[in-house]
N, C-alpha and C positions, 0 to 999 in steps of 0.2 A: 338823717344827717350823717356826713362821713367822718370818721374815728379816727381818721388818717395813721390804722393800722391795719397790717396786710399779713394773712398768714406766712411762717418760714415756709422758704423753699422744699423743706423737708416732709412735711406737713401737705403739702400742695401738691410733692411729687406722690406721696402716697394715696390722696385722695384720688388723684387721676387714673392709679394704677388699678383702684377698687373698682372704677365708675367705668376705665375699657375693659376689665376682667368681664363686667356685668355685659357688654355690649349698646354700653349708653353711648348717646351723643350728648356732649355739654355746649351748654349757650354761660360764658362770662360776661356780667354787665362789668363793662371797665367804664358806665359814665365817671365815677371820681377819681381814676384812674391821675390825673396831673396834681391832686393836693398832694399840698406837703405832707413828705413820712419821715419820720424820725430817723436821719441817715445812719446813725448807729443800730438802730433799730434792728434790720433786715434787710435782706435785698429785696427788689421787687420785681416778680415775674406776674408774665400772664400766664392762664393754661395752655393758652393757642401757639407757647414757646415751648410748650414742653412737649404736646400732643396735637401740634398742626392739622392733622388730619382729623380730628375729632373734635374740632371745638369752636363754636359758630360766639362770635365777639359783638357787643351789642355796646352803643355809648348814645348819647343825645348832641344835636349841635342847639346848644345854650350860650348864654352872654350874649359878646356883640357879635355873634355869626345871624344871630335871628329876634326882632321885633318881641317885644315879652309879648308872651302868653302864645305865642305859637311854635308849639311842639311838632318835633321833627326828632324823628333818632336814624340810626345809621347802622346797619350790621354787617359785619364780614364774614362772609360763612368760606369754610375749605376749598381749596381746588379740587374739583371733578365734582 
């Protein structure tokens, strides 16, 4: 279930920096990506804003895009 809380940007920029230092590629699942977050809270970034080039975005099309119970998801991986 989503917590409808997102790490700070600070936090998020760090981690990214550890994970290209190592030579990873990251995959983000943003499915809860649209619930509500506490606008005081934090801002909300994805990693694929921060590290385009490294970071392949993963979400599902759920609700009224699709019949329940049939699973579909959707990924954006990098250019090149």
């Amino acid at each position: 279930d989503p917590t409808a809380t997102v790490a700070p940007p600070e936090l998020l920029h760090e981690t990214l920096e550890a994970a290209a230092g190592e030579g990873l590629h990251l995959v983000s699942d943003e499915t809860w990506r649209d619930t509500l977050h506490d606008p005081r809270g934090t801002v909300l970034l994805s990693p694929a804003e921060m590290l385009p080039g490294r970071v392949t975005v993963v979400t599902d099309l759920a609700g009224s895009l699709l019949p329940p119970g049939w699973p579909a998801a959707v990924a954006r991986f990098p250019a090149g």
